[in-house]
FIVEX-370794 format. One record per residue (C-alpha): x, y, z; residue number from 1. Coordinates in pm, 1 decimal, padded with zeros to 6 digits. Layout:
<rs>
         x         y         z   nr
         X         Y         Z  NUM
...
</rs>
This chain:
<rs>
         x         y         z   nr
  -05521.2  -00637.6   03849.4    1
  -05455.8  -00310.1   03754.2    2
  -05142.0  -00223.6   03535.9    3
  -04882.9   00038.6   03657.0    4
  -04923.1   00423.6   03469.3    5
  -04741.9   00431.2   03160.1    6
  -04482.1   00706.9   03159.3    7
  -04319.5   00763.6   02847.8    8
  -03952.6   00963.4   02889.6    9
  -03869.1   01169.3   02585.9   10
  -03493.2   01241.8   02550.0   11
  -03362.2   01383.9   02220.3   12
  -02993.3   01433.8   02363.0   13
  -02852.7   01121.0   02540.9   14
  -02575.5   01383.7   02650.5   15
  -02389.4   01298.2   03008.7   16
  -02597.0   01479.8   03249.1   17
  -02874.8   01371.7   03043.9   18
  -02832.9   01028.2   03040.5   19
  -02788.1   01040.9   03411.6   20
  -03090.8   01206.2   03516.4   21
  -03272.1   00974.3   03292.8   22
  -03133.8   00668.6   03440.3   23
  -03198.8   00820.3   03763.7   24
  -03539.5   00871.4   03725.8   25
  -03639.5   00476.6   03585.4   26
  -03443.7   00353.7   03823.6   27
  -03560.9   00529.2   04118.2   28
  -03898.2   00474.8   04032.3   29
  -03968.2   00121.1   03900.7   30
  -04327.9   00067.7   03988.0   31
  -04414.5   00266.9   03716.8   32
  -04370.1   00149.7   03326.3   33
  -04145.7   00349.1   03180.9   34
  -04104.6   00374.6   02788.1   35
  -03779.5   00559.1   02727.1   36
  -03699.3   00716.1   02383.4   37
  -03330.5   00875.1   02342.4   38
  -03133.9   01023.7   02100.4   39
  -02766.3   00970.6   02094.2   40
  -02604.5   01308.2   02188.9   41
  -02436.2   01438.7   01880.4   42
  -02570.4   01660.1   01596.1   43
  -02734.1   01929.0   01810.0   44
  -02889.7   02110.7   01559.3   45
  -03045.5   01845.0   01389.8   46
  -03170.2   01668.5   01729.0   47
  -03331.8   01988.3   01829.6   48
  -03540.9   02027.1   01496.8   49
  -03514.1   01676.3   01383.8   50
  -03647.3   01439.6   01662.4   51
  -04005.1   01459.4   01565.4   52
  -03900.3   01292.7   01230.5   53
  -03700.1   01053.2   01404.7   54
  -03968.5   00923.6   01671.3   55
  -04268.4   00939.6   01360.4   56
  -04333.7   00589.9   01337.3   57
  -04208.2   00514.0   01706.8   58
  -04477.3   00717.0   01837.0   59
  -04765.5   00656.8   01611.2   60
  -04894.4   00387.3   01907.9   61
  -04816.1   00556.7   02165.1   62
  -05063.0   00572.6   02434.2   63
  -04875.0   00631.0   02821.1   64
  -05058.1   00778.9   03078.6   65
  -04804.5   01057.7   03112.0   66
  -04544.4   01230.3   02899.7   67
  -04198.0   01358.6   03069.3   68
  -03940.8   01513.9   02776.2   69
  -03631.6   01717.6   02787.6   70
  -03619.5   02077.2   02661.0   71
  -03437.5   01897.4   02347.0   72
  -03763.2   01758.9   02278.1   73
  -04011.3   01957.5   02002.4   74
  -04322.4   01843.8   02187.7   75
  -04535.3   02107.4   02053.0   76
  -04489.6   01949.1   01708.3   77
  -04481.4   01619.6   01834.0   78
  -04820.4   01686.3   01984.5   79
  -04985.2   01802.1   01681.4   80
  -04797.7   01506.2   01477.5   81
  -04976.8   01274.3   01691.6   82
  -05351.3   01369.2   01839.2   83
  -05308.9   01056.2   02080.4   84
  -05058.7   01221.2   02277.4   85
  -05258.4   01591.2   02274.7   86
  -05448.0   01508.3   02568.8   87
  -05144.1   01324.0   02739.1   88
  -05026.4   01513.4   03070.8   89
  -04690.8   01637.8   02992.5   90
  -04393.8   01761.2   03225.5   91
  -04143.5   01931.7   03000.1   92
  -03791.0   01914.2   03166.9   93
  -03502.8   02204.6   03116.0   94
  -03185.2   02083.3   03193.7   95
  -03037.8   02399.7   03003.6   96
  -03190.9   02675.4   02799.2   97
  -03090.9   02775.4   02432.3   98
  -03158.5   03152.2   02595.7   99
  -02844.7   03139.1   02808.6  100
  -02659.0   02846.2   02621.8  101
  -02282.2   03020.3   02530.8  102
  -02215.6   03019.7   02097.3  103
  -01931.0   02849.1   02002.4  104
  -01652.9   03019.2   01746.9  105
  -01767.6   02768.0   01500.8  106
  -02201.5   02822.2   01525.5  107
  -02369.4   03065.7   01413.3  108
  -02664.8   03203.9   01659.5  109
  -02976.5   03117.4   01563.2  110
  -03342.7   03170.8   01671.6  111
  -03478.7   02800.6   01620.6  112
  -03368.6   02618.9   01923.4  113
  -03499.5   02934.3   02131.7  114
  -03855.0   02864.6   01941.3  115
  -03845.4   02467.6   01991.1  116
  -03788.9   02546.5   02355.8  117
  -04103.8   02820.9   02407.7  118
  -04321.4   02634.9   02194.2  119
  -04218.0   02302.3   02386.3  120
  -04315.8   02556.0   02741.5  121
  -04641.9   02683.8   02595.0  122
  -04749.9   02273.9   02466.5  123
  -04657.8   02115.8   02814.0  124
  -04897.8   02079.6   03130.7  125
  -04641.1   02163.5   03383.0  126
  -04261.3   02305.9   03340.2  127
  -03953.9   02220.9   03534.8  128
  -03586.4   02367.7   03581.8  129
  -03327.4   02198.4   03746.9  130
  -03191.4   02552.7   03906.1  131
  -03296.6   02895.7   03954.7  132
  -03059.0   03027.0   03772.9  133
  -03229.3   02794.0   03479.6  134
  -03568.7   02931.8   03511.7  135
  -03522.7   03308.8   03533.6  136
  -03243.3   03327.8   03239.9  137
  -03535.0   03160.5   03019.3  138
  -03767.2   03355.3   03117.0  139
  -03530.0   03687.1   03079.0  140
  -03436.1   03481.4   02715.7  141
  -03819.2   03520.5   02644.0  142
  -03888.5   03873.6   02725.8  143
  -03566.1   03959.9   02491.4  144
  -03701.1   03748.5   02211.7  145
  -04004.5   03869.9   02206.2  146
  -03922.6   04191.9   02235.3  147
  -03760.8   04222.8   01933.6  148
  -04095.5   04107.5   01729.7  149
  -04264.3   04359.8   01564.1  150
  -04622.8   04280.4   01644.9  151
  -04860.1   04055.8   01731.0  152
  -04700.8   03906.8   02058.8  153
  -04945.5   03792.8   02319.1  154
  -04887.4   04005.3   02657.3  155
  -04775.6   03821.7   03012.3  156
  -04659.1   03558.8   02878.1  157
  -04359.5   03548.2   03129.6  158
  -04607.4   03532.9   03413.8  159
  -04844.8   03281.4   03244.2  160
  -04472.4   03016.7   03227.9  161
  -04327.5   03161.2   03557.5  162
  -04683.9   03071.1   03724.4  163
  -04623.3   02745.3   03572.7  164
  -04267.8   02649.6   03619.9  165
  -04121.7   02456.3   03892.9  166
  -03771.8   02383.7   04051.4  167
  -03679.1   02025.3   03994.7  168
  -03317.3   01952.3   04090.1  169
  -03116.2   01647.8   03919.8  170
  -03023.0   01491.8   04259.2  171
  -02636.6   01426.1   04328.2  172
  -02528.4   01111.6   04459.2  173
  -02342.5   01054.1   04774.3  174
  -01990.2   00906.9   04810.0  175
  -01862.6   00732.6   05103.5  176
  -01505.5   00891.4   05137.0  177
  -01397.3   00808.9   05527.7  178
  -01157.3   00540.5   05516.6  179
  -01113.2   00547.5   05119.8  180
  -00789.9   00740.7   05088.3  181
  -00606.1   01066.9   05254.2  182
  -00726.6   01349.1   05119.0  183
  -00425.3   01562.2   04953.5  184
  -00526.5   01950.0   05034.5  185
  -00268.0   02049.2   04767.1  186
  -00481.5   01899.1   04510.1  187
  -00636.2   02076.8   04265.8  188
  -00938.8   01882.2   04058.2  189
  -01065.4   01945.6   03714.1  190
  -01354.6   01768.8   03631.9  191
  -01526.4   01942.6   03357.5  192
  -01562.4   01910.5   02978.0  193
  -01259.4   02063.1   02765.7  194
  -01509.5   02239.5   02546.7  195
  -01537.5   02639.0   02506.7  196
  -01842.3   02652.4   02733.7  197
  -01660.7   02574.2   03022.4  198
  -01354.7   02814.2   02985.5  199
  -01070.5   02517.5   03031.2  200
  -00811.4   02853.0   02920.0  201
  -00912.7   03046.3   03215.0  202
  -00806.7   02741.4   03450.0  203
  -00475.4   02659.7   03279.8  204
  -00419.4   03041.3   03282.5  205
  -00443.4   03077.9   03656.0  206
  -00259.9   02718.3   03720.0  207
   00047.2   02850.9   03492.4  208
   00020.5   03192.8   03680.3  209
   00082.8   03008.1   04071.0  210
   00316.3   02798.8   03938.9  211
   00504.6   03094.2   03796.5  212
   00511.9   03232.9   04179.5  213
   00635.7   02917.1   04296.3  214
   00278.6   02812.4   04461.8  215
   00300.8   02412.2   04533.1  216
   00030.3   02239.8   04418.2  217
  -00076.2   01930.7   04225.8  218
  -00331.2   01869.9   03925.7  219
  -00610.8   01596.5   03874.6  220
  -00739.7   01664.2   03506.6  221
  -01058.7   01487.0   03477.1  222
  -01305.8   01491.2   03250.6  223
  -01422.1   01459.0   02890.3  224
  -01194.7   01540.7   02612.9  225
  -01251.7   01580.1   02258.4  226
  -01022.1   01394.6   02015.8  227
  -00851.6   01683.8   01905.2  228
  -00599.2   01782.4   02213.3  229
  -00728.4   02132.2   02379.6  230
  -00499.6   02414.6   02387.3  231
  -00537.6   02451.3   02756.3  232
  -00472.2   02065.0   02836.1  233
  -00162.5   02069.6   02596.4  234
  -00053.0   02379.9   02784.0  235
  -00043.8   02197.2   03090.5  236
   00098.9   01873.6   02979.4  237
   00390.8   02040.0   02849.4  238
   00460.8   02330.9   03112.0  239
   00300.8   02147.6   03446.1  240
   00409.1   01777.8   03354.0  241
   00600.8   01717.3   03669.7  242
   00277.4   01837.1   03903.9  243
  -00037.5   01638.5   03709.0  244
  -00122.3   01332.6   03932.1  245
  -00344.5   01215.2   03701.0  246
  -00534.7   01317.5   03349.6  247
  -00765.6   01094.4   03206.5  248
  -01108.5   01020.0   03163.2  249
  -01163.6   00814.5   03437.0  250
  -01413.7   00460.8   03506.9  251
  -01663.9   00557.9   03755.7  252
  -01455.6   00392.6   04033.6  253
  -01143.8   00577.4   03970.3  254
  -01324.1   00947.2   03903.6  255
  -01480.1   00887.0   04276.1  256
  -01095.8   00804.8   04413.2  257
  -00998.8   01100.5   04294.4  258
  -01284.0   01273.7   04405.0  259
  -01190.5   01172.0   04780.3  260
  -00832.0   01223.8   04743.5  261
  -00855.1   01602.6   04614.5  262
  -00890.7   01929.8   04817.0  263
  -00973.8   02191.4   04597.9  264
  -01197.0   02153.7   04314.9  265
  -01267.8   02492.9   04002.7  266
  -01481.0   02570.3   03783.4  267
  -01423.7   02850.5   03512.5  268
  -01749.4   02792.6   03354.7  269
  -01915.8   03035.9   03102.9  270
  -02238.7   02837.6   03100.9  271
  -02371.0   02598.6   03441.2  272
  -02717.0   02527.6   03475.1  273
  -02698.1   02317.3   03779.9  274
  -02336.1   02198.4   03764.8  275
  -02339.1   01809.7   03895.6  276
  -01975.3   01797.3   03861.3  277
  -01897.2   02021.6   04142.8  278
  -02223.0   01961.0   04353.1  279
  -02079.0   01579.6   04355.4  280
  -01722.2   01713.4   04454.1  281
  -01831.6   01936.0   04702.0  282
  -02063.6   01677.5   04846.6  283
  -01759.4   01494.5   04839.4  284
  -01588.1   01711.4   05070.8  285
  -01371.8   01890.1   04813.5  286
  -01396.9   02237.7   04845.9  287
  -01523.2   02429.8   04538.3  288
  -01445.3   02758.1   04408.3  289
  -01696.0   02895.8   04124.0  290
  -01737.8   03152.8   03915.9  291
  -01972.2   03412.7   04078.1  292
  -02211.0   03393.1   03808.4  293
  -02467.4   03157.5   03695.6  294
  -02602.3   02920.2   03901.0  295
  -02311.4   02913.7   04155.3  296
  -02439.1   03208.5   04386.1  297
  -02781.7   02997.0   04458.1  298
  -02516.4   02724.0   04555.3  299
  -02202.0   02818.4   04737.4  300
  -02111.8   03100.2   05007.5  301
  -01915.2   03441.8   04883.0  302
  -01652.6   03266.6   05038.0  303
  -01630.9   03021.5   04743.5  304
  -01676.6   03237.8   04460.2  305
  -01441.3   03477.7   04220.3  306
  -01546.3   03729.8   03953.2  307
  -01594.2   03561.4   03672.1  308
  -01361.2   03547.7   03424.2  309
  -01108.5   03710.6   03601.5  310
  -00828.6   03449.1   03583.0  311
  -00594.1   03688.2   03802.7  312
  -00856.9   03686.1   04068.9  313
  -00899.8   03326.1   04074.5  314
  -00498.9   03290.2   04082.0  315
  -00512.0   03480.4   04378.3  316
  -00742.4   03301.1   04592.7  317
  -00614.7   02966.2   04496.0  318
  -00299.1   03080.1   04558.8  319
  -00412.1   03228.8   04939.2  320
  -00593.5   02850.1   05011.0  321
  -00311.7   02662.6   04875.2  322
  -00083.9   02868.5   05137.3  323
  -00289.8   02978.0   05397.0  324
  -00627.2   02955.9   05600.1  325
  -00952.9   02818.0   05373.7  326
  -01294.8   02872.1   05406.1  327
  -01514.8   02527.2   05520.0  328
  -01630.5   02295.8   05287.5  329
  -02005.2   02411.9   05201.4  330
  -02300.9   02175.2   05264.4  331
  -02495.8   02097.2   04926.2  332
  -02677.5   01774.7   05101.9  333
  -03038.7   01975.4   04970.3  334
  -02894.3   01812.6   04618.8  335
  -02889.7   01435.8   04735.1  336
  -03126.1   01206.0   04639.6  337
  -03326.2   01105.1   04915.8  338
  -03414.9   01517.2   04947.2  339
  -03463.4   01561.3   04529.3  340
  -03650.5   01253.7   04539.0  341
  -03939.8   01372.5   04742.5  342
  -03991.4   01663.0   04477.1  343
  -04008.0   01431.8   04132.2  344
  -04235.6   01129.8   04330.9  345
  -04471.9   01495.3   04340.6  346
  -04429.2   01606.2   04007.3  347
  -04507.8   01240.1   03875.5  348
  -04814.8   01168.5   04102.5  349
  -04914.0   01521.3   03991.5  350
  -04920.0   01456.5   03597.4  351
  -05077.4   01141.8   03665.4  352
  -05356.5   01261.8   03884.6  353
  -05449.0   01538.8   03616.3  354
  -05468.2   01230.1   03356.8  355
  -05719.5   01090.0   03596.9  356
  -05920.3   01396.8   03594.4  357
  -05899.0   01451.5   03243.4  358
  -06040.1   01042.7   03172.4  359
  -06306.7   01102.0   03465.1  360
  -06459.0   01386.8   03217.1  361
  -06473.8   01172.0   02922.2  362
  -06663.0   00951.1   03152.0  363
</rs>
């Protein structure tokens, strides 16, 4: 009896949306053997450079049939650490880009991530983005880079990855909402990170600015917090007390109440690759409105989106739905699973078919 391909996952950031997809994927494909390696999701800079080191001994017997890692993953150098997996079919997997990734006040830029990722491109058989918006912003990363060399770069290289990439969605998952609670259209969800990246200022900003003009309206404050309280949380807790419904990080069970009991959903992102907390509210039936930047424009209607950054804009049309006529909810079903599914069972038949071809030539 033959034994099912051996795919081994590579995942040097066990992050969220990382850790989702990932689950996603073994689960929704379990005739195939799956080896997973993960890294817990802290110490970026050291995961990005250091997972090579960390997976030396792991990998040293590693023989799958096909190779799927992250963009976290340094598989050029794992490659040439370990010959065995040279010859391996490999799918390298961005769910962000260090090109387009936002700097924190307390990092200091630096080129190495941006190499791990190109070298990781160049050493892989096939490349995937999980948006659009992904791709071309590393590929516009690459031309900049480059550019700024003083010799010796090889031409079309942006053609020789674009010709090589692919658009591979994360897939979002349904939630049954009829029935589950009455949706409060006065509700306004936050279900982000309170990190820098995502711009939680901007949103407390424009929530302090409608409540100002007397706007009613009512907060669910989702989301992961750091330890350390966030200006722009503390700002609401002490000026909007009375009008938070909730603010927590939530169990699974009560994030998707809240998702069905909501009726306006923001983002004031400064970085969103594919953004799977607003696909899911949207699909929901919460009605998003987005930065028009990033990925959002391949996403949701002009109707849904604001200049970005512009906290007095965004005021202003939350303040005009929360009072008057709104825009329908948009349809993001081409995220849901059974249609994203399709795409990866491709990819993965793909890899494995070119490890066919490459043992029928040893043959």
């Amino acid at each position: 009896m033959r034994s099912a391909p051996r795919i081994l996952l590579l995942s040097a950031y066990r992050a969220d949306s990382h850790a989702a997809w990932a689950d996603w994927l073994t689960r929704q494909f379990p005739a195939f053997d799956w080896g997973r390696l993960e890294l817990p999701g802290r110490h970026f800079r050291w995961r990005i450079r250091g997972n090579p080191l960390s997976w030396l001994e792991t990998l040293r017997d590693a023989r799958p049939d096909a190779i799927i890692a992250t963009s976290m993953v340094d598989l050029a150098t794992l490659r040439g650490l370990h010959p065995a997996l040279a010859q391996t079919p490999a799918l390298y997997y961005f769910h962000e880009n260090q090109f387009a990734y936002p700097t924190s006040p307390r990092q200091t830029r630096s080129v190495d991530p941006q190499m791990v990722q190109l070298y990781g491109a160049l050493a892989a058989d096939r490349i995937a983005f999980n948006s659009c918006y992904n791709r071309d912003s590393f590929l516009d990363g690459v031309d900049a880079l480059l550019a700024r060399m003083p010799d010796q770069v090889p031409p079309g290289l942006r053609t020789t990855l674009g010709g090589n990439s692919e658009i591979l969605p994360v897939p979002i998952k349904a939630i049954a909402t009829r029935g589950r609670v009455e949706r409060d259209p006065n509700l306004i969800l936050w279900n982000h990170r309170w990190e820098y990246d995502k711009a939680p200022e901007d949103f407390a900003e424009a929530t302090l600015q409608l409540a100002g003009e007397g706007v009613d309206f009512r907060l669910a404050l989702l989301g992961p917090r750091p330890a350390r309280v966030p200006d722009a949380l503390a700002r609401l807790r002490t000026h909007l007390a009375d009008r938070i419904a909730v603010d927590a990080r939530c169990s699974r069970e009560e994030y998707e109440y809240w998702l069905c009991r909501a009726g306006i959903v923001v983002s004031t992102a400064r970085h969103e690759f594919q953004g799977l907390s607003l696909l899911e509210a949207t699909r929901a039936g919460v009605l998003p409105l987005v930065p028009d930047a990033l990925v959002y424009p391949e996403q949701y209607p002009d109707s849904c989106r604001y200049p970005c950054g512009d906290t007095g804009a965004l005021a202003a049309r939350l303040g005009a739905w929360l009072t008057g006529q709104r825009p329908p909810v948009p349809d993001v079903g081409y995220w849901d699973t059974q249609q994203v599914e399709p795409q990866w069972r491709r990819q993965i038949e793909g890899l494995l078919e070119t490890r066919r071809g490459v043992d029928r030539g040893r043959g």
